[in-house]
C-alpha positions as a Markdown table, in Angstrom:
| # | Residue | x | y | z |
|---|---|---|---|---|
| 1 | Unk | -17.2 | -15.9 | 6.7 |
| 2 | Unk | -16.2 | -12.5 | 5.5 |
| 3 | Unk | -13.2 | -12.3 | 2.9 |
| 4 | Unk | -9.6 | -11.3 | 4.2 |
| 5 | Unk | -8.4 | -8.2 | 3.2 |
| 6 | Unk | -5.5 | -9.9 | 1.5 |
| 7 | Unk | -5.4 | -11.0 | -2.1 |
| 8 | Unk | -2.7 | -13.3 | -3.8 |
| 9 | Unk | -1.5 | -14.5 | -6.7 |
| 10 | Unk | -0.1 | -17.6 | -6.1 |
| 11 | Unk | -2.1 | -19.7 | -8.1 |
| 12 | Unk | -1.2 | -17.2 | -11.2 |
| 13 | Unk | 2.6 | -17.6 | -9.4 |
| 14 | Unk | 2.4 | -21.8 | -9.5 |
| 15 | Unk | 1.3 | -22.0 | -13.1 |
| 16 | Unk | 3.8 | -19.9 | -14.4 |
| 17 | Unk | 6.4 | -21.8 | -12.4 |
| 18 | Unk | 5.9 | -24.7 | -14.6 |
| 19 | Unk | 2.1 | -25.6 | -12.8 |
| 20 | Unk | 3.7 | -26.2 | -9.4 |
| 21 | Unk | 1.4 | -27.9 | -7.2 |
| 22 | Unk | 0.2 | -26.3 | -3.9 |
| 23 | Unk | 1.8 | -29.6 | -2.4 |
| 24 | Unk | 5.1 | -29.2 | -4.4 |
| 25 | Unk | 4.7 | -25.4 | -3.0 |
| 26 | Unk | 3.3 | -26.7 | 0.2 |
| 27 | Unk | 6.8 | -29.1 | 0.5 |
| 28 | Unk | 9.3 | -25.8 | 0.1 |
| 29 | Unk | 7.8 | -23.5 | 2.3 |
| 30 | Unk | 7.9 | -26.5 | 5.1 |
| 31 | Unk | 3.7 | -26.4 | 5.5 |
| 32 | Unk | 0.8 | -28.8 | 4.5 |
| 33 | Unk | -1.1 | -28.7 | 0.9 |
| 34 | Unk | -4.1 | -27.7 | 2.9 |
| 35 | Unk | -2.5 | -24.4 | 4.3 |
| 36 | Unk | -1.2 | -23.5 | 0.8 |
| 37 | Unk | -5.1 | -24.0 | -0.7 |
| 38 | Unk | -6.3 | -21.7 | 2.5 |
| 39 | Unk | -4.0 | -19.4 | 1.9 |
| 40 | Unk | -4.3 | -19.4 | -1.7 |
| 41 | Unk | -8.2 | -19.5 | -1.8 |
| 42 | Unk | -8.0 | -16.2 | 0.8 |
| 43 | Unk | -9.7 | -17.6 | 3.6 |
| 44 | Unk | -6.3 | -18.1 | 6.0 |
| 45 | Unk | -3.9 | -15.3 | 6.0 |
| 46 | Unk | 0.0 | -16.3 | 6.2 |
| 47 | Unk | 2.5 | -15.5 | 9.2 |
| 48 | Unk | 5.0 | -12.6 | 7.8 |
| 49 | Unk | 7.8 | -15.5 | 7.4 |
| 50 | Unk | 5.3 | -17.6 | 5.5 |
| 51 | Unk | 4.5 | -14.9 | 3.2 |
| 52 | Unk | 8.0 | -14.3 | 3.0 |
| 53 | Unk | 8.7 | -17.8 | 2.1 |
| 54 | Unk | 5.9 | -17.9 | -1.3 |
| 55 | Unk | 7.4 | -14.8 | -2.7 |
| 56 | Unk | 11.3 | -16.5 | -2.1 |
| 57 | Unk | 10.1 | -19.6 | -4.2 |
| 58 | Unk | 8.3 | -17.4 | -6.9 |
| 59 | Unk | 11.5 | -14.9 | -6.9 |
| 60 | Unk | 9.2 | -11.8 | -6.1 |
| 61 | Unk | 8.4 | -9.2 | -3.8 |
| 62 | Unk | 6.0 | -9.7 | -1.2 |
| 63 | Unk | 3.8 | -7.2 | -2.7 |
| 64 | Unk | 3.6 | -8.9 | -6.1 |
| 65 | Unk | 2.5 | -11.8 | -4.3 |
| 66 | Unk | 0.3 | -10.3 | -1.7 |
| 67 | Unk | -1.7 | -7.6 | -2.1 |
| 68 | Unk | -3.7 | -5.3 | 0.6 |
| 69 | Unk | -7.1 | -4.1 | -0.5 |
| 70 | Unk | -8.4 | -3.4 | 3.6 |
């Protein structure tokens, strides 16, 4: 499968939040642990609202959570 287009940095986002799990991360953005590793590992890009959602918990703009490299 070819790699998304879309980077993050959640995982750099979760550990400086005190290493928040992806299922503590998972539980506030109202999705399962599995769609916070697929999002996180790049192979499952988030809705808009989703995306919107990470960056709310991490207090960041969307672009210093997601990134566009297409």
């Amino acid at each position: 499968m070819a790699a998304l287009p879309i980077t993050n940095t959640i995982r750099i986002l979760r550990f400086m939040a005190g290493e928040m799990t992806q299922a503590d991360l998972a539980d506030r953005i109202g999705m399962t642990r599995q769609t916070v590793a697929a999002i996180e590992a790049g192979q499952y890009s988030p809705s808009l609202e989703t995306a919107f959602r990470i960056a709310a918990v991490f207090d960041k703009p969307l672009d210093e959570v997601f990134q566009w490299i297409g």
